[in-house]
C-alpha positions in Angstrom: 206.6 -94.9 -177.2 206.4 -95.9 -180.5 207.1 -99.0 -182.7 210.4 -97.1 -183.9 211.3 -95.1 -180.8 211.2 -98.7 -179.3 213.5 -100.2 -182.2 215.8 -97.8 -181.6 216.3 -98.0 -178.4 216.4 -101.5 -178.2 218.8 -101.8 -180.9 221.1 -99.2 -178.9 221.7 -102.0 -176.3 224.6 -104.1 -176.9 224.7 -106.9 -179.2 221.0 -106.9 -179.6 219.2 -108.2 -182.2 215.7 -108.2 -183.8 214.0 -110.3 -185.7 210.2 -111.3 -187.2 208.6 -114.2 -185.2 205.2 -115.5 -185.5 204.5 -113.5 -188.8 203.5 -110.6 -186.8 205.8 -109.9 -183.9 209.0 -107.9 -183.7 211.2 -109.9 -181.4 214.9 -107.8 -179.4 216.8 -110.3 -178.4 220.4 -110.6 -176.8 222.6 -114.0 -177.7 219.1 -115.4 -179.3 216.9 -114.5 -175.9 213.8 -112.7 -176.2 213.7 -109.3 -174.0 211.0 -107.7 -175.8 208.3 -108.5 -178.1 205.6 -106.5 -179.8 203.8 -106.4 -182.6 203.0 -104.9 -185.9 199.4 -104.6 -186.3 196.9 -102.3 -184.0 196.1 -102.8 -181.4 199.3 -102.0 -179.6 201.0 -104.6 -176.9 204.5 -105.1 -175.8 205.9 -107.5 -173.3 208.9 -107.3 -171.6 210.8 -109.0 -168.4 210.3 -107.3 -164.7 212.4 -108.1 -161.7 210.6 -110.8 -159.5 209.6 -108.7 -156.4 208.1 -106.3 -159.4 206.0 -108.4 -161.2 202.8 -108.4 -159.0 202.6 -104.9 -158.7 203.3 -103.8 -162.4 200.6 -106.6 -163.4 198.1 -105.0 -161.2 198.5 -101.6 -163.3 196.3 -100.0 -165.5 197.0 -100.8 -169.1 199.5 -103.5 -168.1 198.7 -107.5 -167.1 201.2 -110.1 -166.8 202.1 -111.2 -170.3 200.2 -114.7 -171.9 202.5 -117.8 -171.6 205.0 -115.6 -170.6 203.6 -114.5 -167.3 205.7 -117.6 -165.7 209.0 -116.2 -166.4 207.9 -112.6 -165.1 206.8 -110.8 -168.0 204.2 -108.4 -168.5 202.1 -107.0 -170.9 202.0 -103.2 -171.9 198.4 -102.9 -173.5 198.5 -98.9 -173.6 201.9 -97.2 -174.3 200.3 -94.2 -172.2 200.7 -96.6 -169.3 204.5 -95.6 -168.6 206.2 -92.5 -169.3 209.5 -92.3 -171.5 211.6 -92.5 -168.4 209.9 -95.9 -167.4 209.7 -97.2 -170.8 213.7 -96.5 -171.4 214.0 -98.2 -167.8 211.5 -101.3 -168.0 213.2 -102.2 -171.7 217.1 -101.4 -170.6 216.1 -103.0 -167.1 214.5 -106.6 -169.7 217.6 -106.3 -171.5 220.0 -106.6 -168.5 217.9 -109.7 -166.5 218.2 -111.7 -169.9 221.6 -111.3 -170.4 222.6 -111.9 -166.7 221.0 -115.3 -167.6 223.2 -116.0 -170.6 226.4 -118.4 -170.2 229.7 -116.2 -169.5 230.9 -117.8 -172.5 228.3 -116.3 -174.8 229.1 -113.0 -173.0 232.1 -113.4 -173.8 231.7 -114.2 -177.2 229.4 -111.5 -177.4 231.4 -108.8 -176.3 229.3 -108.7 -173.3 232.1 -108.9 -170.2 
């Protein structure tokens, strides 16, 4: 996965968003929460959300490790983009994508075109 295979995809999601935080970090959002961040310049890392009962075990992967600050809320850290194939990295993002916006008020769903 790449830094525009990833765009696109994320973008594909509905009502997502991207924006520039931090100078250096490409933030996908849905209803202005983060789902996954990364960042221009080498080396390579991208965080994401996990399901709970996942988050020990894809932390404890090689090239992965739950995400700085971040680790709190279940996110990890993708240090190697070999890590996870194509099918994981379309699941894992999509997957990030979903737990965020489950979290969002129905009225913002709504508003969203998310119901």
């Amino acid at each position: 996965m790449d830094l525009e295979q990833m765009r696109r995809l994320c973008l594909s999601f509905p009502a997502a968003t991207e924006d520039v935080k931090w100078e250096d970090h490409l933030v996908f959002s849905v209803g202005d929460k983060m789902f996954c961040m990364t960042n221009f310049e080498p080396p390579f890392s991208c965080s994401f959300k996990v399901r709970d009962e996942e988050f020990e075990e894809m932390g404890n992967r090689e090239g992965l490790a739950p995400a700085p600050y971040m680790a709190r809320a279940k996110w990890i850290v993708v240090r190697n983009p070999a890590a996870l194939d194509r099918q994981e990295w379309s699941h894992y993002l999509r997957q990030s994508y979903d737990l965020v916006k489950a979290r969002l008020t129905k009225k913002l769903r709504g508003e969203l075109g998310l119901d």
